[in-house]
VOBAZA-353454 format. One record per residue: residue number from 1; residue in one letter; x, y, z of N, C-alpha, C in turn. Coordinates in pm, whole numbers, always signed. Atoms other than C-alpha are relative to their C-alpha. Example, Ala and Ser with C-alpha at 12.3 -4.5 7.8 and 13.67 -1.06 7.14 Angstrom:
2
REC,resi,resn,nx,ny,nz,cax,cay,caz,cx,cy,cz
REC,1,a,+89,-119,+0,+1230,-450,+780,+90,+120,+0
REC,2,s,-82,-119,-6,+1367,-106,+714,-77,+109,+73
This chain:
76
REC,resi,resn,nx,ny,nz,cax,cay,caz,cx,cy,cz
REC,1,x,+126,+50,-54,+13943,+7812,+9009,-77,-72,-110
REC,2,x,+50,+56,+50,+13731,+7550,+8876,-115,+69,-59
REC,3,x,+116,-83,-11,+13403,+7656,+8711,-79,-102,-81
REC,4,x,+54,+67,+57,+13114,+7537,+8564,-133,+29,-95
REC,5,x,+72,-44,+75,+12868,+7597,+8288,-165,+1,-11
REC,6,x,+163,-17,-23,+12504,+7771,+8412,-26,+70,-116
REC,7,x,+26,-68,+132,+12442,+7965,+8105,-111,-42,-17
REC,8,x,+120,+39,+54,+12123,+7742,+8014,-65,+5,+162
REC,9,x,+58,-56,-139,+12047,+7752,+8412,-75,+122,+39
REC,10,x,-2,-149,-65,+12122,+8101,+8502,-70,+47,-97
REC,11,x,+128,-54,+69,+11894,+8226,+8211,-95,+6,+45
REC,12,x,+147,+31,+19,+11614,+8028,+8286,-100,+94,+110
REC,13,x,+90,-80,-111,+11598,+8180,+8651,+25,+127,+29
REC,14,x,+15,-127,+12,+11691,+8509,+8564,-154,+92,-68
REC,15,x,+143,-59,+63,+11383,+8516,+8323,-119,+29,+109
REC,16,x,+177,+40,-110,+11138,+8363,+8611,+52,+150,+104
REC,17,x,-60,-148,-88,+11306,+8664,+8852,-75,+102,-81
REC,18,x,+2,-108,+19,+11262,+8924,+8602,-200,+25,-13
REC,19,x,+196,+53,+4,+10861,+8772,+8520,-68,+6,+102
REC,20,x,+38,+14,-117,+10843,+8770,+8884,-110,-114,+60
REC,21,x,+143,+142,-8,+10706,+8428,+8851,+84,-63,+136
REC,22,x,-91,+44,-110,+11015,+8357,+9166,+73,+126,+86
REC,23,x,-25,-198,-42,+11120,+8681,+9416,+129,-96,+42
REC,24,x,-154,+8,-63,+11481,+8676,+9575,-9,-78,+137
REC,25,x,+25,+10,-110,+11384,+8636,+9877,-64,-154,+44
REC,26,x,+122,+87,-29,+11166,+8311,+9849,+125,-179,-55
REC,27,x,-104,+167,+52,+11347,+7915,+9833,-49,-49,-81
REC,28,x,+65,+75,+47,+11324,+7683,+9632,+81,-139,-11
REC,29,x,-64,+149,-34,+11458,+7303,+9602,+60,-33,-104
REC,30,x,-122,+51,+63,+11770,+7253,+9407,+48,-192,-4
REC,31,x,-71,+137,+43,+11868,+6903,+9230,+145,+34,-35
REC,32,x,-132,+0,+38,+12245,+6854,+9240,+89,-163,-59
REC,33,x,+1,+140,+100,+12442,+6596,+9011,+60,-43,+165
REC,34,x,+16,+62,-92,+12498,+6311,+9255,+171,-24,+48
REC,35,x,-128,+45,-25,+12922,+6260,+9174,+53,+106,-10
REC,36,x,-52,-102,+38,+13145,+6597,+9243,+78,-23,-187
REC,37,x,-74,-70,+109,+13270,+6781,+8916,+178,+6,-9
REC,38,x,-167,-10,-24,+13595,+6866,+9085,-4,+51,+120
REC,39,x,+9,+29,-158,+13705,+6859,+9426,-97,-26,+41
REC,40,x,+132,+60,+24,+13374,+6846,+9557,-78,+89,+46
REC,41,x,+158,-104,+82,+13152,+7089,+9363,-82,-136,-62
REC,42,x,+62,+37,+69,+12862,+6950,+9297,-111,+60,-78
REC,43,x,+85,-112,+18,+12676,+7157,+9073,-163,-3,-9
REC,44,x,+153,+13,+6,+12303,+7235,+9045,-38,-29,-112
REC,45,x,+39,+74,+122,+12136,+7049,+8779,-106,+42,-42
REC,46,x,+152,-34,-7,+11772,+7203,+8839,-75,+14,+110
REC,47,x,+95,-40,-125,+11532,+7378,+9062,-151,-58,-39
REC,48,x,+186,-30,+0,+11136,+7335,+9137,+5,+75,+136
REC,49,x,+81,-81,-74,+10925,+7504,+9335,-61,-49,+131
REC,50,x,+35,+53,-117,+10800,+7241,+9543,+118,-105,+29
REC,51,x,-64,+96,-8,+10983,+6968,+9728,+23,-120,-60
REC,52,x,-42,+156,+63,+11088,+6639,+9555,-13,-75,+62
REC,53,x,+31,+149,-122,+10963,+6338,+9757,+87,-89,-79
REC,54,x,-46,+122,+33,+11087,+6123,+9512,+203,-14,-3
REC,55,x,-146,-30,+51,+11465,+6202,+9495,+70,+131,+129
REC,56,x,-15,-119,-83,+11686,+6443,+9706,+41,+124,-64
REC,57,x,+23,-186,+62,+11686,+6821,+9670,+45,+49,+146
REC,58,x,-58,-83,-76,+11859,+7086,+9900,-104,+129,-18
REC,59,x,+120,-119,+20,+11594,+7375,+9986,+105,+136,+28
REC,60,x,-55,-131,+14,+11804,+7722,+9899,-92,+135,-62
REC,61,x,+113,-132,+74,+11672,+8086,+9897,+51,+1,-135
REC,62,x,-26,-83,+145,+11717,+8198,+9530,+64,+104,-5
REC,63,x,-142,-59,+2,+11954,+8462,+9604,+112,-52,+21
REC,64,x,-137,+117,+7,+12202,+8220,+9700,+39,-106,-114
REC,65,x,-27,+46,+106,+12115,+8005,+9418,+68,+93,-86
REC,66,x,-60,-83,+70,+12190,+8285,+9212,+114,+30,+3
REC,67,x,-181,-70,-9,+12527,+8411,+9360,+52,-91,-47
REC,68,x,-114,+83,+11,+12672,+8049,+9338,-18,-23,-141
REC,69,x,+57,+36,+115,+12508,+8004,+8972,+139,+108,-58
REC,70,x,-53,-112,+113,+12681,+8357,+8859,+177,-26,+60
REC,71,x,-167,-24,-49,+13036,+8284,+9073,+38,-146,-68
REC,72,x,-57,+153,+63,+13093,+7907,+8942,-32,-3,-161
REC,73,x,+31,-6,+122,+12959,+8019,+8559,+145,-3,-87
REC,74,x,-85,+10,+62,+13210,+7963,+8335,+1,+162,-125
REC,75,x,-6,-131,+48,+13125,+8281,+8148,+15,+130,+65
REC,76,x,-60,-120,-44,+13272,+8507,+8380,+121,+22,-23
């Protein structure tokens, strides 16, 4: 299986989780790169909080971000 490297990702929104500055439960709007990686993963590049008018973004709860962050990490 292919994988891909959240390490500087999966930190950032483990911190905001643990700060409870973001709950599990709550979405938020994922930027993904625009050309698959491999087959066609395209991975997440960066979240906000609000929607992106200017650009497109996929609105995912944050537990899902998370699972696919920690199952496609290359440090597993």
């Amino acid at each position: 299986m292919n994988k891909y490297n959240y390490d500087p990702l999966l930190s950032e929104l483990l911190e905001e989780i643990e700060d409870g500055v973001i709950e599990l439960e709550e979405d938020i709007y994922i930027i993904r790169k625009t050309e698959p990686v491999f087959d066609n993963y395209r991975p997440i590049l960066d979240y906000e909080y609000d929607d992106i008018l200017d650009g497109p973004c996929e609105r995912m709860r944050v537990s899902w971000v998370l699972k696919e962050m920690e199952d496609m990490n290359t440090d597993k």
